[in-house]
N, C-alpha and C positions, 0 to 999 in steps of 0.2 A: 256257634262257631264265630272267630274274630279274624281277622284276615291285617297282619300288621306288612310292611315292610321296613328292612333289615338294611342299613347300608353299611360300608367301609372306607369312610374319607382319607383314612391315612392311604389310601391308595391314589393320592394326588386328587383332590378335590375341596375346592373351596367353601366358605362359608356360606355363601352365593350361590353354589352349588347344590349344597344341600338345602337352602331357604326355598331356592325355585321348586326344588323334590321332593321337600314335604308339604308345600301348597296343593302343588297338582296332586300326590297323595291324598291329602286331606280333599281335595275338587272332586275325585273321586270315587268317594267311600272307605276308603280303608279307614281301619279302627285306630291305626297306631305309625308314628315313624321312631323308629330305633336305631339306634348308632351304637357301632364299636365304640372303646375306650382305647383306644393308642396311641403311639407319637412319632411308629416310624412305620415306613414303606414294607412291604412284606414282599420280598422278589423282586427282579430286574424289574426296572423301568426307569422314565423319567418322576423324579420325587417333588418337582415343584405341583402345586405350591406351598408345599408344605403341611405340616399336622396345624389340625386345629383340636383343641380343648374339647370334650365330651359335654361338662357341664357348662363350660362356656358357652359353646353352641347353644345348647337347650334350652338356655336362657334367654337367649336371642329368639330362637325358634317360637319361645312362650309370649312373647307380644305379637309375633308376626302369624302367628295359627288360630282359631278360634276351639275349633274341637278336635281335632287328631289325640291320641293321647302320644305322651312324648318320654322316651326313656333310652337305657343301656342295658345293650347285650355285649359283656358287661362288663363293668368298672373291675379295676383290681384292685385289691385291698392294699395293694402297695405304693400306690399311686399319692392317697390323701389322709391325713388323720383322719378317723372318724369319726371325731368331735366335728370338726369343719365341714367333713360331708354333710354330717346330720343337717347342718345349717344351709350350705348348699341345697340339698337336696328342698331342704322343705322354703326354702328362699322362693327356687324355680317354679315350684308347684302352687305357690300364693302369684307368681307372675303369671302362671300358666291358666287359674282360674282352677285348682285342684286335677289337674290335667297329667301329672309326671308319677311317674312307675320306677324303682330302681331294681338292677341287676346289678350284682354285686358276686364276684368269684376269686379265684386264689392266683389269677394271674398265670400266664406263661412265655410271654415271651422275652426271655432274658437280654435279647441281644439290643433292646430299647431301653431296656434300664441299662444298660453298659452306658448305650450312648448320651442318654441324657441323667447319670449321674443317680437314678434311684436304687435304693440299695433292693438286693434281690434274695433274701432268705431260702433258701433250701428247704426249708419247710414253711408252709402259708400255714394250710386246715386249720390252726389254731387261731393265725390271726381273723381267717375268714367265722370263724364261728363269735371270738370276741366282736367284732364290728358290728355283727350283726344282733349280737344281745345289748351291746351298747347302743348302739344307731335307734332299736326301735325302743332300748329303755326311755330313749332321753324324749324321741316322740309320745310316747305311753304317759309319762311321768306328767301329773295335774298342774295346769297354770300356776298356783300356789306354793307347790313343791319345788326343791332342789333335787336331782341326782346323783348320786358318787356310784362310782364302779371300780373295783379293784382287783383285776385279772391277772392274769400272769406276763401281758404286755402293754395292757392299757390301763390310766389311772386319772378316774376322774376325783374331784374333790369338791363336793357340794357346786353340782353346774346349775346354770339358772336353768336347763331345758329348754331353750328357748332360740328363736321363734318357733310355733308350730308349725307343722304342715294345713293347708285347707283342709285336706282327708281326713277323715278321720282316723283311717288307716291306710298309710301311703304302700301300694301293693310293691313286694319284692321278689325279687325273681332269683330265683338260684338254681345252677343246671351243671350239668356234665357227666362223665361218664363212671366217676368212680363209685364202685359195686357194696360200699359201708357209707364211708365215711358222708359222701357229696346226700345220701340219699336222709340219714340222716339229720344231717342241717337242716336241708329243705323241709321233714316233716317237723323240726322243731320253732321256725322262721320262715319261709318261704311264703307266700299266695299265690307262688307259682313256680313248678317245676318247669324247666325247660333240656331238654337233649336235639343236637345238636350236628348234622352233617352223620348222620349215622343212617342203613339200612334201618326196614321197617320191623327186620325181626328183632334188632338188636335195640328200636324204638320199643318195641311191645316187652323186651325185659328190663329194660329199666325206669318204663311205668310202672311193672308189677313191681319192681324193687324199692319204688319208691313211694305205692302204696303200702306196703309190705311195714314198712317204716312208719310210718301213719299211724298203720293199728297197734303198732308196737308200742309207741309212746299214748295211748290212746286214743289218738284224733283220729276221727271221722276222716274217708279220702279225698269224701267226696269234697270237703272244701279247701283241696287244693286244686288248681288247675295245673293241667297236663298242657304241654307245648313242646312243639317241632320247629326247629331252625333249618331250612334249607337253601342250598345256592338253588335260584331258578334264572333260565329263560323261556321266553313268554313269546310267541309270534304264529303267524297263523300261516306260515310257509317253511318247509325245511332251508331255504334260500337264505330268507330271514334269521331266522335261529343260527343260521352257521355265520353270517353277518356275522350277528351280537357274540356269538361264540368267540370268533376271530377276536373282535374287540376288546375281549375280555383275557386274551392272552391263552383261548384253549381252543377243542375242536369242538364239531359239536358230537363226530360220533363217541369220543371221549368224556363226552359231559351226562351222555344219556345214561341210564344204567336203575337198578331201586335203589338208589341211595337219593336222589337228584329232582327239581320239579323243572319237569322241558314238555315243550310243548303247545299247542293249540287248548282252545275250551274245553274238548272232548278230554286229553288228556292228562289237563291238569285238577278237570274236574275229577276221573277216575281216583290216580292220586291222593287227593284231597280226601277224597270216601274211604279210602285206604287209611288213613290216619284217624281217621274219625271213629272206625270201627276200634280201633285200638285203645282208644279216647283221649285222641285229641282237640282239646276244646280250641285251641290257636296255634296258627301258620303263622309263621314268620315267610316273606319268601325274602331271600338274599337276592338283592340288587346290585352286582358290582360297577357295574358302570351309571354314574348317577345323574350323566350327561345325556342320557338315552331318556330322554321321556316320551317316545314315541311308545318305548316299549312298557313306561309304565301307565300310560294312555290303553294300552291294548288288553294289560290286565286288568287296569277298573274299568273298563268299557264292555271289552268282551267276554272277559273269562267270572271276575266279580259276581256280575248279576244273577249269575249260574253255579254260584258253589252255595254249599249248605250254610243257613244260619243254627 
C-alpha cells in the first residue's frame, strides 16, 4: 500500500504553501504529493492569492523535494498541447530525479475555461484517448527515431521525441466514474486506475469494471494499480476534527459518512482496511486546507505508522 496526499491550491494557496506541504509530507513518510490542475476558486471565498500552474509548481517542487514522488490528480486534456506536455512532463521528472507520475483526464469544469479563455469541447473522451497514445508514443519512440501521429485531432510530423523522461515508464494515471468508456482507456494506457470521492460499494464496481476491461483487451489486472481519492480529516479529538471541519468550509457531522476518511488512528485505519480488501493498492487522502500542518504532522506521525504497507 502507498499512502499519497492530494491538495487543492486553486482554493487560495500559494506556492509557499504547497513547498512547506510537500516537505513536511515528504518529513513524514508519505509516498507522494499530488495537486489538482486548475486556475479557479471552486465556491465562495476569498480567491487571493491566486492559481498557480500544476506543472509549474512541480517543477519547482522537483528541486526542493528529494523523494516524495510528485504528480496530478489530474491535468485536463484541454489545458495544454500534448506535444508540450509530453516535454513538460518528462522536463520535471529529469528535474525531479525520475520522481513525477502524470494524471491526465477529460476535464470539467467549464466555468474556468470561460474565464480564462480556454476553449471547452463538449466532447473530450476522444481527445483524452489521442493524448494519451500520443504522450506515451513520443516517450516510447527510440532516441534515434522520429514520431508522427495522425488522429483525428492531433498531427504530429516526424517529431524529434525528445527529451525523454528518466523512467523508463513515466506511470499515468487515469480515473473516474464513467461505466465504458474511462475504464477502457485506463486498461489500454493507464499504470493506474484511480476513482475518486465515491462510496466503498460504488469503489468496489468500478474496480471490477475496470478489471473487467483489462481482460478484455488481454492484459493481465494485476498490472494496473487500483486507487482511491478521498476528502479526509485526520485528528485525535471530535473538538479537533470539527476545528479542521469548520475551516474547511463544512461540519464535521456532514463530512462523516462511507463515502469520507475522518477520524483518529483507530478509524482511519478501519477505512483503510476497507479499501484494501477491495484492492486498493493507494490512498490519496484530500487535504484541503494546506495551511494546517498540524494536521498533516498527526497523519504521518500518528495514523501512518499504523496503516498497511
Amino acid at each position: 500500500m502507498e499512502y499519497c496526499v492530494f491538495t487543492e491550491p486553486q482554493q487560495g494557496f500559494s506556492y509557499d504553501d504547497q513547498l512547506a506541504f510537500a516537505q513536511s509530507a515528504e518529513r513524514h513518510g508519505f509516498d507522494g504529493f499530488f495537486r489538482s490542475d486548475h486556475y479557479l476558486r471552486m465556491g465562495p471565498g476569498d480567491p487571493l492569492p491566486g492559481p498557480t500552474d500544476a506543472w509549474t509548481t512541480l517543477a519547482g517542487l522537483a528541486r526542493e523535494t528529494s523523494r516524495i514522488r510528485l504528480g496530478t490528480l489530474v491535468s485536463s486534456v484541454t489545458y495544454r498541447t500534448p506535444g508540450v506536455l509530453a516535454i513538460q512532463v518528462a522536463q520535471v521528472d529529469a528535474m525531479s530525479g525520475g520522481r513525477v507520475e502524470l494524471g491526465l483526464g477529460t476535464g470539467w469544469f467549464e466555468e474556468e475555461h470561460r474565464a480564462y479563455g480556454i476553449p471547452f469541447p463538449p466532447k473530450r473522451f476522444a481527445l483524452l484517448e489521442e493524448q494519451l497514445e500520443l504522450i506515451t508514443g513520443l516517450w516510447q519512440t527510440p532516441v534515434d527515431e522520429a514520431y508522427s501521429f495522425d488522429g483525428a485531432h492531433y498531427r504530429l510530423e516526424q517529431a524529434p521525441a525528445l527529451p525523454k523522461p528518466v523512467q523508463s515508464r513515466v506511470p499515468v494515471i487515469v480515473g473516474g466514474g464513467g461505466a465504458r468508456r474511462t475504464p477502457a482507456i485506463a486498461a489500454r494506457f493507464a499504470t493506474e486506475f484511480n476513482i475518486g470521492f465515491q462510496p466503498e460499494s460504488v469503489v468496489a464496481e468500478k474496480f471490477d469494471g475496470v478489471r473487467a476491461a483489462c481482460e478484455a483487451i488481454g492484459r493481465d489486472p494485476q498490472t494496473l494499480k487500483l486507487s482511491v481519492a478521498l476528502p479526509t480529516l485526520a485528528g485525535g479529538s471530535d473538538d479537533v476534527l470539527s476545528r479542521r471541519a469548520e475551516a474547511i468550509g463544512t461540519d464535521l457531522a456532514g463530512f462523516r459518512g462511507d463515502t469520507n476518511i475522518t477520524g483518529g488512528a483507530d478509524e482511519i485505519l478501519a477505512k483503510v482496511e476497507r479499501l484494501r480488501a477491495l484492492g486498493a493498492e493507494r490512498v490519496y487522502f484530500q487535504l484541503m486546507d494546506l495551511r494546517d500542518l498540524d494536521q498533516l504532522e498527526f497523519l504521518g506521525a500518528e495514523v501512518l505508522p499504523h496503516l498497511p504497507r
